[in-house]
C-alpha positions, 0 to 999 in steps of 0.5 A: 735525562728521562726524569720521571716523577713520582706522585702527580698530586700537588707538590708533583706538579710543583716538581714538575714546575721545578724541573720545567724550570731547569729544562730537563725533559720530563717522561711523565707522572708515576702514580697508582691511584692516577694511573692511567690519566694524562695530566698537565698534558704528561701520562701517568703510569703505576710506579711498576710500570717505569721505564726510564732513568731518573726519577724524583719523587713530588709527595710531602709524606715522608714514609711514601716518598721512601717507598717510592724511592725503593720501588724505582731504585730496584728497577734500576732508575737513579734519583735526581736532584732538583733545584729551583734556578730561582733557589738560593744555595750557600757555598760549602753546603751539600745536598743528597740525591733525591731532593728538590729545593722549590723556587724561593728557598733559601738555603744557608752555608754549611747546611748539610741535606739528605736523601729525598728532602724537600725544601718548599717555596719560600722556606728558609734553612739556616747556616749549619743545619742538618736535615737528615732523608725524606725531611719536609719543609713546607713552604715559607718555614724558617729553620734557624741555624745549627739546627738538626732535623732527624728522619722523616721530619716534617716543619709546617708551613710558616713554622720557626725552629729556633737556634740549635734546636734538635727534632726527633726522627719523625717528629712534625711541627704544626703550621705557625709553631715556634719551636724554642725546646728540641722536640722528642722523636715522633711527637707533634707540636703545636702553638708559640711556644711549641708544644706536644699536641694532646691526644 
């Protein structure tokens, strides 16, 4: 496998760990504004410049890692999944093309995953649960079961989402929250108990 990976900031590099880890042979890092630069001895290229046939995309921010995924889909490159060998993965549980579940993570049975999701180090996703495409969980967040987390849902680090609850597409949840009520879509929450941030 030629995998390639897109974004060579952090979580890339954390990718990169990840794919080391599971000894896949990694072409190198795609990314406009590193173009051009060699990190972690691997070169890095503009997105429309790769020529290989996998690719996994290592950036937090859902709405570029959909981008990203379609510029290198359209030149013909397959998404691959990445998880951790130190990853727990429960029985019956499916996860999309595209993902990457870091070292440390524990995902329950029964959870269903989408497309390009990242589950962080050390965060945990119940039994049941539903992530939609491009959710973001940072590292050591709790996800409880039969919980449903929309589109392009981002879970701060060392956030808890209580028991059955449902965040809306595109919704994020601060560092430390603690979510007891569903949260609507696109809205910020905050605090224990959680709550909208004020504009």
């Amino acid at each position: 496998m030629n995998l390639w990976i897109a974004g060579a900031g952090g979580l890339g590099r954390e990718t990169l760990d990840c794919a080391l880890a599971l000894g896949l042979d990694v072409a190198g890092f795609c990314d406009d504004a590193l173009a051009g630069e060699v990190i972690r001895g691997l070169p890095v290229v503009a997105p429309g410049e790769v020529d290989g046939s996998t690719y996994v995309v290592g950036i937090a921010e859902p709405g570029a890692r959909y981008r990203l995924s379609e510029i290198l889909e359209e030149r013909g490159l397959e998404p691959a999944t990445l998880i951790h060998p130190r990853a727990i993965v429960g029985p019956d549980t499916t996860i999309g093309a595209g993902s990457v579940i870091l070292g440390g993570a524990h995902v329950s049975s029964s959870v269903t995953i989408g497309r390009h999701v990242h589950v962080n180090y050390n965060a945990t996703v119940g039994h049941d649960a539903v992530l939609d495409d491009q959710v973001t969980i940072y590292p050591g967040a709790n996800v409880s079961g039969s919980v449903r987390l929309e589109a392009a849902v981002t879970v701060g680090s060392n956030a808890v989402v209580l028991q059955g609850r449902t965040i809306g597409r595109g919704g994020f949840v601060g560092a430390g929250a603690v979510v007891t009520r569903d949260v609507t879509p696109g809205t910020v929450v905050v605090g224990n108990p959680a709550r909208p941030m004020r504009r």
